[in-house]
N, C-alpha and C positions, 0 to 999 in steps of 0.2 A: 942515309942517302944524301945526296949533296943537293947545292941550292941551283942547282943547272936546272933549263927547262929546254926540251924537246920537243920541239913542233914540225910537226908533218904533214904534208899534203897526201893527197891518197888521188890513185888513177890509174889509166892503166896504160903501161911503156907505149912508145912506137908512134910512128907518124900518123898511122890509120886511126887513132885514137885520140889523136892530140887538140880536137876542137868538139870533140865529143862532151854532153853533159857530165857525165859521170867522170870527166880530169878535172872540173871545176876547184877541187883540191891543190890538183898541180897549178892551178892557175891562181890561186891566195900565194902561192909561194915564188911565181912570178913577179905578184905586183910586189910582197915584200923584196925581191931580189931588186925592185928600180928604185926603193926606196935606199936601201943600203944593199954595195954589191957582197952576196953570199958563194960565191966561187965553190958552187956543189963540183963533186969531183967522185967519180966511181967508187963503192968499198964494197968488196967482193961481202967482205965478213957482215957488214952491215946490209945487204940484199937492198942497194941503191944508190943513189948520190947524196952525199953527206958535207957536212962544213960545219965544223967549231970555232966560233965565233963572240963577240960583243955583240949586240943586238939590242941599240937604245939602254944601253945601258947594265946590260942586264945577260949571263953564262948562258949561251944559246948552242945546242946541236938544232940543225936544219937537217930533216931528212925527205927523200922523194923516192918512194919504193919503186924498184925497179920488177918487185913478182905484177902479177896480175892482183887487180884487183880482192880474189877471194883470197889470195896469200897475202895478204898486207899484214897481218899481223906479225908472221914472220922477221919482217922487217922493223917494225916498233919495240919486239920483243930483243931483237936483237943490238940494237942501239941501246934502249933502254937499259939495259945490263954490260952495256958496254959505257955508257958512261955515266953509268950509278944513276941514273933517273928515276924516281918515283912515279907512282901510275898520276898523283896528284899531280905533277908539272909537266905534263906529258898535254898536248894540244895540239888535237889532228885538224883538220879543215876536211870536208868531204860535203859533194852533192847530195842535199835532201829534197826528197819525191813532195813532202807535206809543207813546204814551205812556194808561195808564187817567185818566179823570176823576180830579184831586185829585191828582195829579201833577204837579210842571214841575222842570225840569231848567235848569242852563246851562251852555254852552260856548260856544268858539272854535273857527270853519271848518268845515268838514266837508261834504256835501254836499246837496242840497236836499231828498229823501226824496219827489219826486213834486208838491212844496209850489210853487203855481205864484208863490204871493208870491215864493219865495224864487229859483224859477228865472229870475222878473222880475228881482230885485235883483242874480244873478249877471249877468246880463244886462248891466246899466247899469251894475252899481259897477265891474264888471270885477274882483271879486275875491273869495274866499271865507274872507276872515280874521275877518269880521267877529263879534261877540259874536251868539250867541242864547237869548233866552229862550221856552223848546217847553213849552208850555202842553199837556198829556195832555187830549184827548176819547175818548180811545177809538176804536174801530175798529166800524165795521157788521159784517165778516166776511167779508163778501164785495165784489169791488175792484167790480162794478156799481152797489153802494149807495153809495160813499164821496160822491158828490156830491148826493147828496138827503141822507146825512147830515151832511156839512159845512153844507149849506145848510139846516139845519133846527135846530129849535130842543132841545137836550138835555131831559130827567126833570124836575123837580123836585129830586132827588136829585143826579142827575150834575149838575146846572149849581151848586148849591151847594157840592158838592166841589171842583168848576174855578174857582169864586170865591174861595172857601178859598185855595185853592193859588195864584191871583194874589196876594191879600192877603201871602203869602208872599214872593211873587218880589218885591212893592214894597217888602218890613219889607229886602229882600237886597240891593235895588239900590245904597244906600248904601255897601256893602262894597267892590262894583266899580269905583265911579268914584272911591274913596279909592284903588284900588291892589293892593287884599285881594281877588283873585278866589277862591281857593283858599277862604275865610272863607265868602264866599258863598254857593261850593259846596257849603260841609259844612253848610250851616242845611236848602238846601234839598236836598239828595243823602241824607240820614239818615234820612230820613222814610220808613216804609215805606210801598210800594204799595200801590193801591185797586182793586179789579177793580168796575167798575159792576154795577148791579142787573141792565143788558141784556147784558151779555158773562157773566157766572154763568148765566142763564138760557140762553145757546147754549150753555156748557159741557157742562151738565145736559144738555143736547137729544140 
């Protein structure tokens, strides 16, 4: 395998979608795009927008799946064997239900937590070593609402904490593909948690 690392955002295509919780992934790969321009560009074969790049340094494919959601692995899988990628340098970004707005977290492997991008990507990559960046929305409360909340659009409030906290994980990303994971982790792991305006007010209830 070669030393290139692939990082992906995960969401799902189309304008109806595009400020919804659940692109929070596409939206890590925005803020890296203001940082350095990444000039994603359709690849049929790759099932989305792709760009081979330097990247701080460092052999970078950029990918943003263009299947839906439960197909993403499709997409990772397809990259990933297309430019010799390893499941270890592989680093998706994607909305997590268990984390409050203004949160994100990273680690290595673990399990999918109900997250269908990610049971897509066990799916196809065949493996669960891969890096993650779990971007906190917050939680509805109850497990009938979680897909009209994924699929809906956050506060005013909460969505500018969850971009906050992207801007984070992009100022981090540099630390990981030097080598320095542990570095990474202590920028964004220090930070204390955010309970939203709408999880305080079920509290209260």
């Amino acid at each position: 395998m070669s030393d290139r690392w692939l990082i992906v955002g995960l969401g799902n295509p189309g304008q109806k979608y595009e400020r919804t919780r659940h692109n929070a992934g596409f939206w890590f790969l925005d803020a890296l795009d203001r940082r350095q321009t990444l000039s994603l560009k359709p690849n049929r074969k790759l099932h989305g927008e792709a760009a081979k790049l330097s990247f701080s340094g460092a052999d970078c494919v950029f990918l943003r799946p263009d299947t839906f959601m439960n197909h993403s692995g499709q997409a990772v899988r397809a990259a990933a064997d297309y430019f010799d990628v390893g499941p270890e340098r592989v680093v998706i970004a994607y909305d997590d239900l268990d984390l409050p707005p203004g949160t994100v977290r990273l680690k290595q492997g673990g399990g999918h937590g109900g997250h269908n991008g990610l049971r897509s990507t066990f799916s196809h990559l065949g493996s669960k070593s891969f890096w993650r960046v779990r971007i906190g929305i917050g939680h509805p409360g109850i497990r009938e609402a979680v897909t009209p909340w994924v699929l809906g659009r956050a506060t005013v409030e909460d969505e500018k904490a969850i971009v906050e906290a992207i801007d984070r994980a992009a100022d981090a990303l540099p630390d990981l593909l030097a080598g320095r994971p542990d570095k990474a982790m202590q920028r964004l792991h220090t930070r204390p948690e955010r309970v939203s305006s709408e999880q305080a007010g079920r509290k209260e209830s």
